[in-house]
Every structure is written in structure tokens, then in C-alpha cells.
C-alpha positions as CSV (number, residue, x, y, z in Angstrom):
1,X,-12.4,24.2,1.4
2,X,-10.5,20.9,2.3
3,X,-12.3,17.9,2.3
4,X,-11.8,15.5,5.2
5,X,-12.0,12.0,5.4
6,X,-11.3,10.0,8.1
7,X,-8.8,6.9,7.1
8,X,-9.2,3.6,8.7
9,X,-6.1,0.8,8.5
10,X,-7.2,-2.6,7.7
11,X,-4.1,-4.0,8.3
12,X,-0.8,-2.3,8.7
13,X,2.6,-2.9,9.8
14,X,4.9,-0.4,12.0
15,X,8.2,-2.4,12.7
16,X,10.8,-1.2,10.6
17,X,12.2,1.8,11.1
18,X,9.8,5.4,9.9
19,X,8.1,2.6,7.1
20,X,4.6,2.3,8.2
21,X,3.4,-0.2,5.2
22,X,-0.3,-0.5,5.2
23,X,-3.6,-1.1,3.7
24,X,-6.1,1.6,3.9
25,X,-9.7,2.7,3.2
26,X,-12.1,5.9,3.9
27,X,-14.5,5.0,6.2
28,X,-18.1,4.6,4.5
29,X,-16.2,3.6,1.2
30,X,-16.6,0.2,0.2
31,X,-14.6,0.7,-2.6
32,X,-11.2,1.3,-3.7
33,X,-9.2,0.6,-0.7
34,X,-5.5,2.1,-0.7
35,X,-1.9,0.5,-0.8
36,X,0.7,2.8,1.5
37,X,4.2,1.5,0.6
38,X,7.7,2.0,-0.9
39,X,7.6,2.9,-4.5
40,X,9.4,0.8,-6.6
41,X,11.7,2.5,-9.0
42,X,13.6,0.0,-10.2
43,X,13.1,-0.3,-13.6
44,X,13.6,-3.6,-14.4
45,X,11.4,-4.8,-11.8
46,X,8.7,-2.0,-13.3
47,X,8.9,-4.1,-16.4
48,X,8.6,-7.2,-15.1
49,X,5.1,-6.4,-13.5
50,X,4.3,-4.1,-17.1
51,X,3.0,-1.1,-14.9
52,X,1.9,1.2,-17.4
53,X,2.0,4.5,-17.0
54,X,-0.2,6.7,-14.3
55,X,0.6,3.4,-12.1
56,X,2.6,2.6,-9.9
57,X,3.9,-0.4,-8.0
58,X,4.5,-0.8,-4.1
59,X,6.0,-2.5,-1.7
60,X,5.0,-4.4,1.2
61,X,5.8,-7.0,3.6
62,X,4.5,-10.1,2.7
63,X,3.7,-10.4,6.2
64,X,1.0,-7.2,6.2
65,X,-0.8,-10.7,4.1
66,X,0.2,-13.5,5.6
67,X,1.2,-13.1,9.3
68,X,1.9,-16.6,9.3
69,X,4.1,-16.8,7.2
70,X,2.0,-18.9,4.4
């Protein structure tokens, strides 16, 4: 049987086009909370932030953070 959680968005974003970047949690979870973003594949850029493997690195907005614009 499927679990079922129900997701709640702390902050997210919806403006560009089908890209819905956000920061998520399960409700009655303190703890982790979740990243939903582009991968990053590029793999210089995978080196420069030394993601090791079974991680991986995402993209955001920087104004999902700091709407603004600090």
C-alpha cells in the first residue's frame, strides 16, 4: 500500500514557464525539508560545489530567498 503524505510549500515560485522551483516539507515533519529544482548537470559546476556522489545539486531562483532582491 502507497503511503500518502500531504506536501506543504514553504515558499515557491511559478513564473517561468512549466518550472515550479520550490521549497517543500511533509506536514507534521519538522525535519528535512525538500529542494524541488533543475538539476544541475554540468559538470564543471558539479565540481565546483564537490557534490559527492548520491547528491545532487539544484537550482533555484535566488528570488524563492530573497524576494527583495538582497
Amino acid at each position: 500500500m502507497a503511503r500518502k503524505f500531504e506536501i506543504i510549500t514553504l515558499r515557491g515560485d511559478c513564473t517561468e514557464e512549466e518550472v515550479c522551483p520550490a521549497v517543500k516539507a511533509i506536514r507534521g515533519q519538522s525535519d528535512p525539508i525538500y529542494v524541488q529544482g533543475r538539476k544541475v548537470t554540468d559538470p564543471e559546476l558539479l565540481a565546483a560545489f564537490d557534490v559527492p556522489p548520491g547528491e545532487v545539486l539544484s537550482e533555484v531562483p535566488r528570488r524563492l530567498f530573497f524576494p527583495d532582491g538582497d
